[in-house]
Each structure stands twice: as structure tokens, then as C-alpha cells.
C-alpha positions in Angstrom: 207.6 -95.6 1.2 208.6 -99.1 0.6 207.7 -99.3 -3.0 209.3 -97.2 -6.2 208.7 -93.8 -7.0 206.3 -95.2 -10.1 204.6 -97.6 -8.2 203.1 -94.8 -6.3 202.5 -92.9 -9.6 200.5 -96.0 -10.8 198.8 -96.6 -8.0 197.5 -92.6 -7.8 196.5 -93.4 -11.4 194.1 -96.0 -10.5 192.8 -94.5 -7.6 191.9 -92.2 -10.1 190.1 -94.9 -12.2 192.6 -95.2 -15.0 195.6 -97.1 -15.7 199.5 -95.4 -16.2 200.1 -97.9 -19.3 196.5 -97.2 -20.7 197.5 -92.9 -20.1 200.3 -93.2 -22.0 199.3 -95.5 -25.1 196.6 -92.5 -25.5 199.4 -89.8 -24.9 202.0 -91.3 -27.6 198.7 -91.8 -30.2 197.1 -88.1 -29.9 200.3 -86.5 -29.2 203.9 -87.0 -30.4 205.5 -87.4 -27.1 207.4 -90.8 -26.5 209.4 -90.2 -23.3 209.2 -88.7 -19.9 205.7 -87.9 -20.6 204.2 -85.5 -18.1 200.8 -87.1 -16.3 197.8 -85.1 -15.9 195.5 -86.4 -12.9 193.5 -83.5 -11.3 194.0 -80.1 -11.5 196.1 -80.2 -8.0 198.1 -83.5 -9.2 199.8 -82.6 -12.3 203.1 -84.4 -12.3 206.5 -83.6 -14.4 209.1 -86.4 -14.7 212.2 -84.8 -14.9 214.5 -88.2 -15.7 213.3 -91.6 -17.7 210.5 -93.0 -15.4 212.0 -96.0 -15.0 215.2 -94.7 -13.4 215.0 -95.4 -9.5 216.8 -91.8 -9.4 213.9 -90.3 -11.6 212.1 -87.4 -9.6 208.1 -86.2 -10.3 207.5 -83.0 -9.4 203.9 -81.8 -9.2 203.0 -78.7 -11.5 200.7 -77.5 -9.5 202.5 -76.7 -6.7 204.9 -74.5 -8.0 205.4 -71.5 -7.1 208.6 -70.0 -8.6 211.4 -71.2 -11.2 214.9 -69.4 -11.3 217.5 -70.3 -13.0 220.9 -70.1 -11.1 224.2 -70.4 -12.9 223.6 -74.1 -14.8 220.7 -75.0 -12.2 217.0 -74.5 -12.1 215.7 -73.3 -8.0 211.9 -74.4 -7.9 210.3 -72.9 -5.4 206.7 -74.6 -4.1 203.8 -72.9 -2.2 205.2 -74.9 0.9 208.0 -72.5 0.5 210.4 -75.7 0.2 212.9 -75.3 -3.0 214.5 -78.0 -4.9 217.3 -77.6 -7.0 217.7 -79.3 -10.5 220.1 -80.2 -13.0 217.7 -79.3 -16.2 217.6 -76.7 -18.1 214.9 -73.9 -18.2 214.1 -75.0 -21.9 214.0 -78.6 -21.1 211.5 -77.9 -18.1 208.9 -75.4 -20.4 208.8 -78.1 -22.8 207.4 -80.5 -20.2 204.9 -77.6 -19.3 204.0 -76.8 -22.6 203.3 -80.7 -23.3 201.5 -80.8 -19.6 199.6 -77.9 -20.6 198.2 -79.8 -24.5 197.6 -82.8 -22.8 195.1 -80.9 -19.6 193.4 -79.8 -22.3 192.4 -82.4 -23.9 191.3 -84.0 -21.2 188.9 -81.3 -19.8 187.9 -80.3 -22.8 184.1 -80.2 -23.0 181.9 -81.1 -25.6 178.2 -79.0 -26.4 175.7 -79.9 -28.0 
């Protein structure tokens, strides 16, 4: 690709009719997250931002295509239904947390509303 990492995030975002910078003003007001705040675009795009966003090292890893986490020594192995694996320098906590936040904001935004 010849553009960053959150270019592409941003540009899924509106090819999903909303904007990234309008997602996480809404985020940071319902919810009391501030940084590496997970995105939530369909139920098969649910991305994880394991560094800040900004950094041109930062890595998204989609939620819904996990298969397995282990944790190895002082590494996480996630495993994807592609059977590819990527290693990671996080810790198990650090990555349920994103889950768990993930997990609030999906929620919210399927939640439906009868009359």
C-alpha cells in the first residue's frame, strides 16, 4: 500500500459512511476511553490497535478473525482463521482490555430500539 496504516483505517471508515475523527469524538463522550481506541465497523471488521494510532509501527489487528490467543513466555501467539499467527509484545491483560472495550462499544452500536 502506498499510504499509512490509518489512512486505510480512515478510508474503510468512510466507505462505511462515517468519519474516524467523528467515531472517536463519540467513543471518548459515551465511553471513558482516550487512547488506542478499538474501531467497530461491521461484525467481520472489528479492529484492535495494539500501539498509539499515530505510530507508523502501530499494528490493527481485526477481532474477528481470531482464532486463538496463547500466551508464550512474555509474548502473546494470535492465531487467525487463515491459520497465520502473529506474535506480540502485549500482554494478555492489556489485549482483553481492548476486547472488553471492543465488545461495550459493538453494543452500542447495534443496539436496537422497540417501540
Amino acid at each position: 500500500m502506498k499510504c499509512s496504516n490509518l489512512s486505510y483505517v480512515k478510508s474503510l471508515c468512510v466507505e462505511h459512511l462515517f468519519t474516524y475523527d467523528g467515531y472517536l469524538k463519540a467513543v471518548k463522550m459515551k465511553f471513558d476511553i482516550s487512547h488506542k481506541i478499538p474501531l467497530f465497523i461491521t461484525e467481520s471488521i472489528q479492529l484492535i490497535p495494539l500501539s498509539r494510532t499515530r505510530d507508523y509501527e502501530n499494528i490493527w489487528i481485526n477481532y474477528a478473525t481470531i482464532y486463538k490467543i496463547e500466551e508464550i513466555d512474555t509474548l502473546l501467539k494470535i492465531t487467525f482463521y487463515s491459520h497465520q499467527y502473529i506474535y506480540l509484545k502485549i500482554s494478555l491483560k492489556t489485549l482483553k482490555q481492548q476486547i472488553k472495550y471492543l465488545d461495550e462499544i459493538r453494543n452500542t452500536k447495534v443496539k436496537h430500539f422497540h417501540c
